[in-house]
N, C-alpha and C positions, 0 to 999 in steps of 0.2 A: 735181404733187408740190409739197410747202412747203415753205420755206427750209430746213427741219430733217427731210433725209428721211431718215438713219439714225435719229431717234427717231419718225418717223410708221412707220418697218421696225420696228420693236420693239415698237414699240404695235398693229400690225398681228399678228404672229405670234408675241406677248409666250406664248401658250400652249405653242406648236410647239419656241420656245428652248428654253421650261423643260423640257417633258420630254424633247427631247435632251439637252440642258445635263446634268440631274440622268443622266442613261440614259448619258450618257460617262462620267459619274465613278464609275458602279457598272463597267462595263465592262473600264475603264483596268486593267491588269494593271502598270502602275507605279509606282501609287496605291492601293492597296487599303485603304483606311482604312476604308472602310464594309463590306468585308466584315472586319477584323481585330474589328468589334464596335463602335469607339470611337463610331461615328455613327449613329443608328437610321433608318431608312426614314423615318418622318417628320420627323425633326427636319433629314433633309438638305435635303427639299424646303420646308421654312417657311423653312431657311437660302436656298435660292437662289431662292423668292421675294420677299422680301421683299430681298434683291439686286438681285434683277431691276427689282423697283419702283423704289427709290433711284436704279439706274443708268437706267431710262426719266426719273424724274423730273429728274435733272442733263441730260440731254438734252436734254428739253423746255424746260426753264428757264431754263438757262446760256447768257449774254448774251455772254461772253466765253470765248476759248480756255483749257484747260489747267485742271487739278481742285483749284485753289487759291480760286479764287471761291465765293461763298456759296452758290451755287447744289447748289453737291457735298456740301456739309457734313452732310446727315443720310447720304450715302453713305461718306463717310469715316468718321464718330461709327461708323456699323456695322461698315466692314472693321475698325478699331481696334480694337472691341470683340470683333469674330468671332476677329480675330487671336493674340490677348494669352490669348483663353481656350485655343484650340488648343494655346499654348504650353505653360500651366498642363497641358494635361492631354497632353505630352508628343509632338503630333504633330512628324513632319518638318517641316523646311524646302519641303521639295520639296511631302509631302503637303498641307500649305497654299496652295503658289500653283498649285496642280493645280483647285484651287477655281475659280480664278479663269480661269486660260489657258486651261481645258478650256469657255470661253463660249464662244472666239474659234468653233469646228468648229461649233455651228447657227448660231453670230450671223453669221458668215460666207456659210455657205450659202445663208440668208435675204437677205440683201445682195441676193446674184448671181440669186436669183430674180426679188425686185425690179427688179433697175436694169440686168439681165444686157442688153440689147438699149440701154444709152447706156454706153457704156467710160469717157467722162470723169465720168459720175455715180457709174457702180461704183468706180473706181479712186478717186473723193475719199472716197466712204464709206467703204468695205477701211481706206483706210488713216486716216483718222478713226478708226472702232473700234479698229484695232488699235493706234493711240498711246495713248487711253482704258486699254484694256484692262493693257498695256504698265505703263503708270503708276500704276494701280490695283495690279500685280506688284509692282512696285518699291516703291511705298508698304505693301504688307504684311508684305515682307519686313524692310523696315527697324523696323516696327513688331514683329516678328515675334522680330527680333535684340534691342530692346530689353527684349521681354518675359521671355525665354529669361533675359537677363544679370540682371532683377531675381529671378528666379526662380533662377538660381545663386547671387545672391547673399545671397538671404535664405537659403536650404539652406546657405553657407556660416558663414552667422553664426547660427544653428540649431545647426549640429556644433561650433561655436566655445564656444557656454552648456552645451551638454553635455557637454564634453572637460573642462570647469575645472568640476566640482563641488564643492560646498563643503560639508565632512562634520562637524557637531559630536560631538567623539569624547567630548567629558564637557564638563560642565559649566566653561563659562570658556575650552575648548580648542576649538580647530576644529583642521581638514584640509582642505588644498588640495592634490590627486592634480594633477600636471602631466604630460599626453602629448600626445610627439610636440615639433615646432620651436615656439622662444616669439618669435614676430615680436613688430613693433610693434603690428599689429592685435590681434592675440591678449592681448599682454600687455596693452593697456586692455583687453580683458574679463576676463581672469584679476583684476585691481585693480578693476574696479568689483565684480567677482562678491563677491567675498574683504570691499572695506569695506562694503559691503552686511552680509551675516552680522555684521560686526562690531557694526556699528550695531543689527539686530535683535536679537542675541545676547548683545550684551555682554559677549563675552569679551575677555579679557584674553592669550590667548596664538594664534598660528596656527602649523602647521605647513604648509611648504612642501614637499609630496616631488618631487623632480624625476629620481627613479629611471627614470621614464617618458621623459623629456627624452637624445635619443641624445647631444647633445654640447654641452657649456658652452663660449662663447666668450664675447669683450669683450663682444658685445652682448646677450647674453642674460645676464649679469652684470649688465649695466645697469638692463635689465629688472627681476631681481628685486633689487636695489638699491632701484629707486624703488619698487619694491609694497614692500616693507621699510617703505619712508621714509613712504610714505604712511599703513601699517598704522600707522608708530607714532604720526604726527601724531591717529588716532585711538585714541590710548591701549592701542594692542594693540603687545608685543612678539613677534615671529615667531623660528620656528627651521627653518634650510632639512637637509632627511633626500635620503635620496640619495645621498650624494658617493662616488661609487665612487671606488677605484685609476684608474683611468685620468681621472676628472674630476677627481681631486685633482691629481695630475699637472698637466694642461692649465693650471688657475688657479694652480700653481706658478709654470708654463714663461711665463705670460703675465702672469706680475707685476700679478695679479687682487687687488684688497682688495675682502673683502667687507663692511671697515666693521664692526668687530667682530661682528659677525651669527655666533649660533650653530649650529653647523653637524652633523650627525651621520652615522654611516655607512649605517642603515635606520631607518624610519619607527617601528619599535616603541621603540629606542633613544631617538625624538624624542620621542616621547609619554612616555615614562618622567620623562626631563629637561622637561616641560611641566610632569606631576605631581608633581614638586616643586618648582615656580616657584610652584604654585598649592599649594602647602604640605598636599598627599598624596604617600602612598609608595604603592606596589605592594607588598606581603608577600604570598608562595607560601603556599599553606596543607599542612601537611603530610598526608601523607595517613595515614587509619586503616587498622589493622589491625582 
């Protein structure tokens, strides 16, 4: 045997892994990814060949311990990549590193066939692979968790551009519908959304409705404060719609200025008071007999 028997064991029975390897993960009743659909019969086995190969070739290669050397890097490039797409397309945590753990049962096997008749040869390979393997676990998961959080938080700031629409209701006039809490994060999209429009648009007036908005405090006073301050720096004056009885209330009780900013009690009332900032009225037409 050469210095390198768990990779001369893999290279030996590199056939016999795969198809238990791939025949565990159809089997596993705790992982059922590939029968839920998400995985197709082929595309599982080019996945845990071409595994297989990366992780033969960091075996044969690797000059030093532990899968931070160059030697592992086309094997890492792949779990990272294998990873991050699983994420994308909504697998478990679990059903990911079921990928990976579910080598240990042939690569194991394999081992003790090999090396079953020297105990000090078995016991340093066992446990060689299974530190390999181990860290290959841990490294996907972390990869795994990073991908998951870019992936919530682009979905987050996704529903954030779509919650702050920006409606030109005429000429000169927009609307800005506000739902839901106006954090800080929120409110710089609500203000890039809003001078956006203004700059396309060129209007001169926006309404703010925040009928949608459950409760006005300091801080979300503030908030629409400086989208105020900012619309007007670009030559657009705002009117905020919404103010219910009990909002009016609260910016009473909380010795709230809203900086003289026009205020109304619903959005058709605001648009009314726009149409004549913008010097049209609204006349009822009567109706014929």
């Amino acid at each position: 045997m050469q210095q390198n028997p768990l990779g001369d064991i893999v290279q030996q029975y590199q056939t016999e892994i795969l198809t238990e390897w791939i025949q565990g993960q159809q089997d596993n009743e705790r992982f059922p990814h590939t029968r839920m659909g998400l995985v197709r019969e082929a595309e599982l086995r080019e996945l845990c060949r071409n595994f297989l190969q990366y992780f033969l070739q960091g075996l044969r290669s690797a000059s030093a311990p532990g899968l931070q050397s160059p030697e592992w890097g086309d094997l890492r490039n792949f779990l990272s990549s294998f990873v991050r797409e699983r994420a994308i397309q909504g697998f478990s945590p679990s059903a990911t590193a079921s990928f990976i753990f579910l080598l240990k049962k042939p690569l194991f096997s394999r081992i003790g066939q090999a090396l079953g008749k020297n105990s000090d040869s078995l016991y340093q390979a066992i446990w060689t692979a299974n530190e390999i393997i181990d860290s290959l676990g841990l490294t996907a998961m972390e990869v795994f968790q990073k991908g998951r959080e870019e992936v919530i938080n682009r979905q987050q700031q996704e529903m954030m551009e779509l919650s702050t629409p920006v409606v030109k209701l005429w000429d000169g006039i927009l609307a800005l519908p506000v739902i839901g809490t106006l954090d800080s994060a929120r409110s710089q999209t609500v203000m890039e959304s809003l001078l956006q429009m203004i700059v396309e648009t060129g209007s001169k007036i926006a309404i703010i409705d925040i009928t949608g908005v459950p409760t006005v405090d300091t801080v979300v006073a503030q908030h629409l404060m400086k989208t105020v301050a900012a619309a007007r720096l670009m030559g657009a004056d705002c009117i905020i719609s919404g103010i219910r009885p009990q909002i009016a209330q609260t910016i009473v009780h909380l010795a709230i200025d809203l900086g003289g900013i026009s205020t109304k009690a619903t959005l058709a009332d605001a648009f009314r008071l726009a149409m004549q900032r913008v010097g049209m009225n609204i006349v009822a037409q009567s109706g014929r007999m």
